[in-house]
C-alpha positions as a Markdown table, in Angstrom:
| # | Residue | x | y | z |
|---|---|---|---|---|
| 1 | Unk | 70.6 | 55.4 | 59.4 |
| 2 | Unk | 67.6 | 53.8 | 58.3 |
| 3 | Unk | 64.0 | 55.6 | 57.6 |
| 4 | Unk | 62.3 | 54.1 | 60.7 |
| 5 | Unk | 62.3 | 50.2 | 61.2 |
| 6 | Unk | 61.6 | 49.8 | 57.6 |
| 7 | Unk | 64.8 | 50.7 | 56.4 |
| 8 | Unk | 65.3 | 52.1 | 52.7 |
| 9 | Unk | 64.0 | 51.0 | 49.4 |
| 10 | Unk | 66.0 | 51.6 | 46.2 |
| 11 | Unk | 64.0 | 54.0 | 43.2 |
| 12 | Unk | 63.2 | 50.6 | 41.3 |
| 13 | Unk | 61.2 | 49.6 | 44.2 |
| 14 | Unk | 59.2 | 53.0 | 44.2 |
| 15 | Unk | 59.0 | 52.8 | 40.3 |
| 16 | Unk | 57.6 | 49.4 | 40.6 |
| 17 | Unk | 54.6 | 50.8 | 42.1 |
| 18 | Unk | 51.5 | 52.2 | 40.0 |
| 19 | Unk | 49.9 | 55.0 | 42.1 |
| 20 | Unk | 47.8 | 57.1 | 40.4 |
| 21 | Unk | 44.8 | 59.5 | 41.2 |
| 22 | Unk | 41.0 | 57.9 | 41.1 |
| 23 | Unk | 37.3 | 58.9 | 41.9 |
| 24 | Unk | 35.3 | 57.1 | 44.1 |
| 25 | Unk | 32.4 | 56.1 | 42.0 |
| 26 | Unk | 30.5 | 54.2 | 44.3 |
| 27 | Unk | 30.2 | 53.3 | 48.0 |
| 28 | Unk | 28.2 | 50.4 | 49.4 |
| 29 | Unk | 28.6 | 48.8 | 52.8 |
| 30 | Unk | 29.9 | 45.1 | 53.0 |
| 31 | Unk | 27.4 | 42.9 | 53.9 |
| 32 | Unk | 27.8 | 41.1 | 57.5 |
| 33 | Unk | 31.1 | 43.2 | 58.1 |
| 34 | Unk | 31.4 | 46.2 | 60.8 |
| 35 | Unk | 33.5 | 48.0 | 59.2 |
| 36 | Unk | 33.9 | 47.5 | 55.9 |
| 37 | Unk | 33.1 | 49.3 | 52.3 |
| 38 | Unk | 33.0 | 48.0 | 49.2 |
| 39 | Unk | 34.6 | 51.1 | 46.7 |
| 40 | Unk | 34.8 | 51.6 | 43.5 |
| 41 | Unk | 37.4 | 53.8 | 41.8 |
| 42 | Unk | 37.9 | 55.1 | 38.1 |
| 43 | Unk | 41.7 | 55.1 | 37.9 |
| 44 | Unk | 40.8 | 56.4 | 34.2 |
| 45 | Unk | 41.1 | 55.0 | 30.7 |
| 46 | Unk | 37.7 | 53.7 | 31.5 |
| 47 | Unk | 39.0 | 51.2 | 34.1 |
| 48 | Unk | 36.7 | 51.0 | 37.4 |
| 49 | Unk | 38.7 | 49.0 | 40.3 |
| 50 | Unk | 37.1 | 47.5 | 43.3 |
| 51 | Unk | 38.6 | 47.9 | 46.3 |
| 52 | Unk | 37.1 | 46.5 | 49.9 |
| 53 | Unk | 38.3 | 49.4 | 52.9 |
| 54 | Unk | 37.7 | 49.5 | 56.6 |
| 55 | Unk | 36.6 | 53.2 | 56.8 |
| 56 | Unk | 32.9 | 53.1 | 57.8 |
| 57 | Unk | 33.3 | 55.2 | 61.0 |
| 58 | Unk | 35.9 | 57.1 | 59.9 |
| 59 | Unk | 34.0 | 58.4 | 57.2 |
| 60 | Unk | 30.2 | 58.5 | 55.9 |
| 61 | Unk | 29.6 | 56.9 | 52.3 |
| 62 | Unk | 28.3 | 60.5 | 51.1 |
| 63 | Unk | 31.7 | 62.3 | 52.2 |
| 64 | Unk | 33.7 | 59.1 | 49.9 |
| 65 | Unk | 31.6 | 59.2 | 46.8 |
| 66 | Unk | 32.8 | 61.4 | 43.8 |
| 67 | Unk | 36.1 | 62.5 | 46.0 |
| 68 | Unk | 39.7 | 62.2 | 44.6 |
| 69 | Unk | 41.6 | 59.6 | 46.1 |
| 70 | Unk | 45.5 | 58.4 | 46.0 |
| 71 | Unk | 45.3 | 54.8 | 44.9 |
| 72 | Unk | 47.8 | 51.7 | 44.8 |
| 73 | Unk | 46.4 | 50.2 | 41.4 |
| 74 | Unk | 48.7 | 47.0 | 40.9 |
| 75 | Unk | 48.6 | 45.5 | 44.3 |
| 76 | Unk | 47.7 | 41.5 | 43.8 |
| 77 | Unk | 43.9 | 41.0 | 44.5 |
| 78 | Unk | 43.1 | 39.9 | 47.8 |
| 79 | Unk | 39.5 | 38.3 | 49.0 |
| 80 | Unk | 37.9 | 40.0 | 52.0 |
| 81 | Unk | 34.5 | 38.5 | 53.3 |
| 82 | Unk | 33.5 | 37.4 | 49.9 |
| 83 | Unk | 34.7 | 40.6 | 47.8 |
| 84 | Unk | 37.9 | 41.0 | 45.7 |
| 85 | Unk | 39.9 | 44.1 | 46.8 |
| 86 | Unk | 41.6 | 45.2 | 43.6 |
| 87 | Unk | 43.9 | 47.9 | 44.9 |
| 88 | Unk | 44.0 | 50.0 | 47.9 |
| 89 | Unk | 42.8 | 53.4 | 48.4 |
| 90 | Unk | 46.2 | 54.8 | 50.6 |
| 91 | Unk | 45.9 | 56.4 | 53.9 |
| 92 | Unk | 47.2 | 58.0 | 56.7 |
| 93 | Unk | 46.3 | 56.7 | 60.5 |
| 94 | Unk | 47.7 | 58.2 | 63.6 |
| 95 | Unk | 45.8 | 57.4 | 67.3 |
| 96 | Unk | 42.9 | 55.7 | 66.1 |
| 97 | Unk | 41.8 | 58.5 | 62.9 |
| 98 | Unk | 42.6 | 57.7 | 59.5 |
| 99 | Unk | 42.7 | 60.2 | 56.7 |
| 100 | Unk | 42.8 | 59.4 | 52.9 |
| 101 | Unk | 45.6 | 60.7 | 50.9 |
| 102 | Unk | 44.1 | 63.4 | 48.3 |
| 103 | Unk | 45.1 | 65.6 | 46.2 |
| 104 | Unk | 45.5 | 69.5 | 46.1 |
| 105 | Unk | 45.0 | 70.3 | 42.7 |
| 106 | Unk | 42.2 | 68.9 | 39.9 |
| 107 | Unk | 44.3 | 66.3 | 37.8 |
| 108 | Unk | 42.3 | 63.5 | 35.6 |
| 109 | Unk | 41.6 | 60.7 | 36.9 |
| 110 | Unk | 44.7 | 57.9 | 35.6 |
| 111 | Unk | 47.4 | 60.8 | 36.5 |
| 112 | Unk | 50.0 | 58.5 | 37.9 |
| 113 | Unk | 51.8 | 59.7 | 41.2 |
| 114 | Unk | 55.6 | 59.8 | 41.1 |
């Protein structure tokens, strides 16, 4: 039986993705958009990413900046009200509350996720 209505994917498919832990290094509100943040992330080696994430109400730019953060860091850049979104920070959403994947344990930043 397939995993939900999304059926299976193979290891390659996994493998294919590049997930690895980064720090929010800066928070800033989109201009002209309710619900958006503009977030940058050091997924290390000295590489900062910009991602563009709808979480102003779920959470408060002090309680993003300097956390750890699970992040999809080869996802094909995508425009969003003017700003490039470079990755995406992953989460979990169940009846209206989100909640970003973290992790347990203090790994340097670049640590991929397997």
């Amino acid at each position: 039986m397939a995993c939900g209505s999304l059926g299976y994917v193979t290891i390659g498919d996994f493998e294919r993705l590049d997930i690895r832990v980064g720090r929010v290094v800066s928070v800033e509100r989109v201009p002209r958009a309710k619900s958006l943040y503009r977030i940058k992330v050091d997924i290390g080696g000295g590489v900062i990413r910009q991602t563009i994430a709808g979480l102003v109400g779920h959470y408060a730019q002090e309680e993003l900046q300097g956390k750890k953060v699970v992040f999809l860091a080869n996802l094909k850049p995508k425009r969003f009200m003017g700003q490039v979104s470079e990755g995406m920070l992953l989460a979990a959403e169940a009846e209206g509350k989100v909640a970003l994947l973290t992790i347990d344990r203090d790994v340097p930043e670049g640590s991929r996720v397997r």
